[in-house]
BASE-374505 format. One record per residue: z, x, y of N, C-alpha, C, O in turn; residue in one letter. Coordinates in steps of 0.1 Angstrom, whole numbers. Each point is the difference from the previous one (the first is absolute). Last residue first. Layout:
    n.up   n.east   n.north   ca.up   ca.east   ca.north    c.up   c.east   c.north    o.up   o.east   o.north   residuo
       Z        X         Y       Z         X          Y       Z        X         Y       Z        X         Y         A
...
***
This chain:
    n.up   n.east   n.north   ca.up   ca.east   ca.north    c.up   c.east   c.north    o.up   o.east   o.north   residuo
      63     -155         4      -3         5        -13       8      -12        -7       1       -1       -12         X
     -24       14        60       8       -11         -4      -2        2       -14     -11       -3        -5         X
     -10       39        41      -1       -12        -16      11       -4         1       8        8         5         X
     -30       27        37      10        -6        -12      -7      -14        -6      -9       -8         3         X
      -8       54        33      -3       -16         -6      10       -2        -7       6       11        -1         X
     -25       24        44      10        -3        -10       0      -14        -1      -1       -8         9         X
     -28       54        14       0       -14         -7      12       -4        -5       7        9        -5         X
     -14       30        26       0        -8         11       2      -11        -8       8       -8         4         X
       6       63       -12      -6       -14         -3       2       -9         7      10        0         7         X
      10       40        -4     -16        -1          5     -10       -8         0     -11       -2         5         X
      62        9       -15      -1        -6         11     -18        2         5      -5       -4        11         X
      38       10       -55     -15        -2          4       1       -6        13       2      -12         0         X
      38       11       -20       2        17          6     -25        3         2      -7        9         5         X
      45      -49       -22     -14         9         -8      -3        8         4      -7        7        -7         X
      46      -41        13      -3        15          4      -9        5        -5       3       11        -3         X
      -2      -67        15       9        11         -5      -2       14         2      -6        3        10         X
     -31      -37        -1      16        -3         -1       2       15        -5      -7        9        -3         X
     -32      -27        41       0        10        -12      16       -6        -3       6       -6         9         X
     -34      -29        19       6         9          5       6        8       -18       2       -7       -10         X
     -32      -33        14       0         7         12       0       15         4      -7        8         5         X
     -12      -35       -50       9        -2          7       1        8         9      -7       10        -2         X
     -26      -27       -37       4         5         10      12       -1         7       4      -12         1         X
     -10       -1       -51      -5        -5         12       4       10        13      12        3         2         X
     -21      -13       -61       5         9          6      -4       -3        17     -12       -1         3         X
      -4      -15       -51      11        -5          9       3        6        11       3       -9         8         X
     -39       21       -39      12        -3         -6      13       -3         6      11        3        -4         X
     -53        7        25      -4        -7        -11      12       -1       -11      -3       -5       -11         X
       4       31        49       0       -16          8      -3       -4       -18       9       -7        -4         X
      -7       47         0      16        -2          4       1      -12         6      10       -5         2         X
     -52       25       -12       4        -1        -12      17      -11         0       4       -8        -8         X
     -30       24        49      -5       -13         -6       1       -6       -15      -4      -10        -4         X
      21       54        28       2       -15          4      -1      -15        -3       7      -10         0         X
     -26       54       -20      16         2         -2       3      -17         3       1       -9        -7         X
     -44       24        28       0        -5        -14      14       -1        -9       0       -9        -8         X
      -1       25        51      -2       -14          4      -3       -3       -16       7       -9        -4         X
      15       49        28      -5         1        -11       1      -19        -4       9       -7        -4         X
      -8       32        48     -10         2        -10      -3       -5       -10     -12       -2        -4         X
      51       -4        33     -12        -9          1     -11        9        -7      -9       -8        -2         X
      57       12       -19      -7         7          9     -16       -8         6      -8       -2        -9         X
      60       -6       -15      -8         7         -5     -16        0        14       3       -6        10         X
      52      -12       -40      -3         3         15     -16        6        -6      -1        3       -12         X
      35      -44        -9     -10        14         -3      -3        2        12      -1      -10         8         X
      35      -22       -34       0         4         10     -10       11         0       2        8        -9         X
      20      -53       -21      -5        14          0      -8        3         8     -10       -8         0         X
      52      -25       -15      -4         2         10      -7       13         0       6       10         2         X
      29      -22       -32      -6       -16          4     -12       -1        11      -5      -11         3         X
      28       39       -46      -1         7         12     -10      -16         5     -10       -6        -5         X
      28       22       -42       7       -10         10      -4        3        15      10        3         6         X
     -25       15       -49       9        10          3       9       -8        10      11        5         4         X
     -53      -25       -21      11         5        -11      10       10         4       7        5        -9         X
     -36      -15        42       4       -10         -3      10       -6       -12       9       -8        -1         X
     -35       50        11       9       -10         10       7       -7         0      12        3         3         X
     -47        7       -34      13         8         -1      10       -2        11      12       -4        -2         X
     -55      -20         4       7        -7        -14      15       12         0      11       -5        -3         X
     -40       13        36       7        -6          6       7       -4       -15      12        1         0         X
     -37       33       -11       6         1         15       9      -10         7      10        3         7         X
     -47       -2       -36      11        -1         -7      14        3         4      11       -3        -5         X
     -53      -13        27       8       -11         -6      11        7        -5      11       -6         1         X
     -38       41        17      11       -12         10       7      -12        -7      12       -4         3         X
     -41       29       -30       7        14          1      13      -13        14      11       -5        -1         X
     -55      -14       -16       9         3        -10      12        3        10       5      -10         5         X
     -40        9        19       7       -13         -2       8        0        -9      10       -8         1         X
     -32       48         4       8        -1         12      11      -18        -1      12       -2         4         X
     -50       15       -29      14        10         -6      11       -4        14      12       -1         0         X
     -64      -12       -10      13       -12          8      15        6        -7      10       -7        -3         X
     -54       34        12      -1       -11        -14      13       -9         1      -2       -9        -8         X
      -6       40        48     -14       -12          2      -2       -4       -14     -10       -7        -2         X
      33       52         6      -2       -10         13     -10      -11        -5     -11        1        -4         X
      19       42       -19      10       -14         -3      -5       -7         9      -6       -8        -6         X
      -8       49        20      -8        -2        -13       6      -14       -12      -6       -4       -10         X
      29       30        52      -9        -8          1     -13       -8       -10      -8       -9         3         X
      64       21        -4     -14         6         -2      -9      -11         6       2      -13         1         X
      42       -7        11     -10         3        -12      -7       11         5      -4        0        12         X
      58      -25         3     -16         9          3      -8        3        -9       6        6        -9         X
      42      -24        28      -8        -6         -9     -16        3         4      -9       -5         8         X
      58       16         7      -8        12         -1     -10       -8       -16       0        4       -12         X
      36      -38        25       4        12          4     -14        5        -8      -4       -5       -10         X
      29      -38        25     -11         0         -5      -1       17        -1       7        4         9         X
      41      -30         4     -12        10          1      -6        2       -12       5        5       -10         X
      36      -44        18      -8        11         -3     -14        3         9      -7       -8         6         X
      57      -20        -3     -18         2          4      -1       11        -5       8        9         3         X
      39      -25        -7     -13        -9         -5     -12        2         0      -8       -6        -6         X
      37       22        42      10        -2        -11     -11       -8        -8      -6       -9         7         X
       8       29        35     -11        -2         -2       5       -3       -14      -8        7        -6         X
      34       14        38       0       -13          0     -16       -7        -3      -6       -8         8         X
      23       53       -16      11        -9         -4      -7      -10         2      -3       -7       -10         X
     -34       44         7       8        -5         10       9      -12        -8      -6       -8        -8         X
     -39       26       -15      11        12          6       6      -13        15      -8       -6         7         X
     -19      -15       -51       1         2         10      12        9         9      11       -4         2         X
     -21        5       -54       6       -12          8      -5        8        15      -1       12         1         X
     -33       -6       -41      13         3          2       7       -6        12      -7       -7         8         X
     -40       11       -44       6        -8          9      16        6         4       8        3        -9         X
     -63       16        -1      18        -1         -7       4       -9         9      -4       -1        11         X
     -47       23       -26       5        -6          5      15       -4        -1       4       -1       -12         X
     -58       33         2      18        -5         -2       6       -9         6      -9       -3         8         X
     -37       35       -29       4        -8          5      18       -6         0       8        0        -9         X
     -44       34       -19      -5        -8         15       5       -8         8      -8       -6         8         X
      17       46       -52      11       -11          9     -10        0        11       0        9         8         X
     -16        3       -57       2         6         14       4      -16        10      -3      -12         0         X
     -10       13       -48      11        10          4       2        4         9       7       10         1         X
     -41      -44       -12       1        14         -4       9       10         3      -4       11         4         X
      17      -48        27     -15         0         -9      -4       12        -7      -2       10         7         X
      50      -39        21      -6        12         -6     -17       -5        -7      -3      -11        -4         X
      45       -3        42     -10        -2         -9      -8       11        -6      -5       10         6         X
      56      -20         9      -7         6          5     -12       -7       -13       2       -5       -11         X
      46      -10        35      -5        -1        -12     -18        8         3      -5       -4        11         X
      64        0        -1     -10        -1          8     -13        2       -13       3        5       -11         X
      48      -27        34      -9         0        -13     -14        1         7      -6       -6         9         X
      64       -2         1     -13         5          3     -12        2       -11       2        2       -12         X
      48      -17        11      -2       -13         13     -16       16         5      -3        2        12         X
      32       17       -46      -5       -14         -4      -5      -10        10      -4      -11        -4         X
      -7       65         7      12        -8          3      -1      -21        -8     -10       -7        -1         X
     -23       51        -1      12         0         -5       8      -11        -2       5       -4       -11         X
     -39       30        44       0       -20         -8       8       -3       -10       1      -12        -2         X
      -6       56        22       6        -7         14      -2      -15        -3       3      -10         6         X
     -15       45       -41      16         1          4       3      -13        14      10       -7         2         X
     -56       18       -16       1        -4         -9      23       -6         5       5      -11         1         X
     -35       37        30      -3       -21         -1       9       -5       -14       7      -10         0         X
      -3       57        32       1        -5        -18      -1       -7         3       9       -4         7         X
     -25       17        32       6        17         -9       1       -6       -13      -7        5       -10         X
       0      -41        41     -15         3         -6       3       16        -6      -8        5        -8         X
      40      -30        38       2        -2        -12     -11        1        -9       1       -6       -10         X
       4       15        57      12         9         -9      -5       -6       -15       0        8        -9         X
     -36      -17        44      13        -8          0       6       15       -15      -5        6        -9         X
     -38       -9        37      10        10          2      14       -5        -3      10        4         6         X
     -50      -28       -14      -3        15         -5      12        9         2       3        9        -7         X
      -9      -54        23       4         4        -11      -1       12        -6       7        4        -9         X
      -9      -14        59      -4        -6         -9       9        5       -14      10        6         0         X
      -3       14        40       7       -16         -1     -14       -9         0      -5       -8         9         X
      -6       58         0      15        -4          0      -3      -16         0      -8       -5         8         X
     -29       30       -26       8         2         10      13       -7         2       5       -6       -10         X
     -58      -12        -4       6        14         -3      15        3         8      -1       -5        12         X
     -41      -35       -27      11         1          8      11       10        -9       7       -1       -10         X
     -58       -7        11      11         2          9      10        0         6       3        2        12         X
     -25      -12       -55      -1       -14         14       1        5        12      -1       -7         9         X
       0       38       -45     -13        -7         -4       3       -8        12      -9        0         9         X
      44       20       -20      -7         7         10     -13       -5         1      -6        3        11         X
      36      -25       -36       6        -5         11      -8       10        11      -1       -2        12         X
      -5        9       -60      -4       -13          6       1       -1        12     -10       -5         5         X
      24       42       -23     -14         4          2      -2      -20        -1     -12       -2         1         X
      58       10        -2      -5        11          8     -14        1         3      -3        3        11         X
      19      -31       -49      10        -3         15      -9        7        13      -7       -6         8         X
      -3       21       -54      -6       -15          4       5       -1        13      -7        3        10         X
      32       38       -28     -18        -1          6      -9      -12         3      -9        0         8         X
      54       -4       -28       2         9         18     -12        0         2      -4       -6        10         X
       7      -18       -51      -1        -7          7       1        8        16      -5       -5        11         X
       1       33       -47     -15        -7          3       5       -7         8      -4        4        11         X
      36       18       -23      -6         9          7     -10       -9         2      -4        0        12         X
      37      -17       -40       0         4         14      -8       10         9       4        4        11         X
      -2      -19       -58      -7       -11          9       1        7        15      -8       -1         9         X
      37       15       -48     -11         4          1     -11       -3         7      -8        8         1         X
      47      -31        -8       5        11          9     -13        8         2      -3        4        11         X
      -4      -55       -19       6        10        -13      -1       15        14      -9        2         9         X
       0      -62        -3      -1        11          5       9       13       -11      10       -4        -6         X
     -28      -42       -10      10         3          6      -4       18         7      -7        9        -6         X
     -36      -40        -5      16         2         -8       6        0        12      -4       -4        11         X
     -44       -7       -27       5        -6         12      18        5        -4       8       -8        -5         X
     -64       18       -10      14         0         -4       8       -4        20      -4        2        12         X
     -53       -6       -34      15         3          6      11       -3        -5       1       -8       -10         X
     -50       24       -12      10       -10         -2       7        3        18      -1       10         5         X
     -47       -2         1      10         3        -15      12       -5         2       2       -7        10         X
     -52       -9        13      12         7          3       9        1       -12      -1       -8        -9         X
***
């Protein structure tokens, strides 16, 4: 496999990470309202991470963006400290060299530099390999979905103690 790169997301990025998002989540089946595909903020990823309390970082290989992941605070007041795991998706051709264990540690290491005490991921009983990435770095089932992620299609929901 040729070099990876693991950056900061760049305004130019945004079309690959809308099409990763979109032709991953059609790959699981999961199309349509309230998944990620339809969240407002896949128009400019680059603009909607901007913010100092967000950070999103895409993987690249030969110049072509296969992959992403961002962290940002959890949508709702009284979720104050918890962050969201956010639209952490590979090409399928990444899957299975441990980019993924990269791309989450760095994920939580930014978190955590940004002060966020608590990381929150919603995501889909399909996608059991994701899961068992998110058990192998802490990450623990829990009951009931937090805050406003507006994914009401998702069933899974895990958090970290950061």
């Amino acid at each position: 496999m040729s070099e990876i790169i693991i950056r900061a997301i760049e305004y130019k990025d945004n079309s690959a990470i809308h099409y990763l998002v979109i032709n991953t989540l059609a790959e699981f089946g999961a199309t349509g309202d309230g998944f990620a595909s339809s969240d407002a903020e896949l128009k400019d990823m680059y603009s909607s991470y901007q913010a100092v309390d967000k950070y999103f970082y895409v993987v690249e290989k030969d110049g072509i963006v296969l992959g992403g992941a961002g962290v940002a605070p959890l949508d709702g007041e009284e979720q104050a400290g918890i962050c969201e795991l956010r639209k952490m998706y590979f090409d399928s051709q990444l899957r299975g060299y441990g980019i993924g264990k990269k791309m989450i540690d760095k994920c939580i290491a930014k978190a955590r530099e940004i002060g966020f005490h608590t990381m929150y991921l919603e995501t889909i009983p399909e996608m059991t390999i994701a899961q068992n990435l998110y058990k192998s770095r802490g990450f623990e089932y829990i009951d009931n979905s937090k805050g406003n992620t507006c994914h009401h299609a998702c069933q899974v929901f895990m958090q970290k103690e950061l």
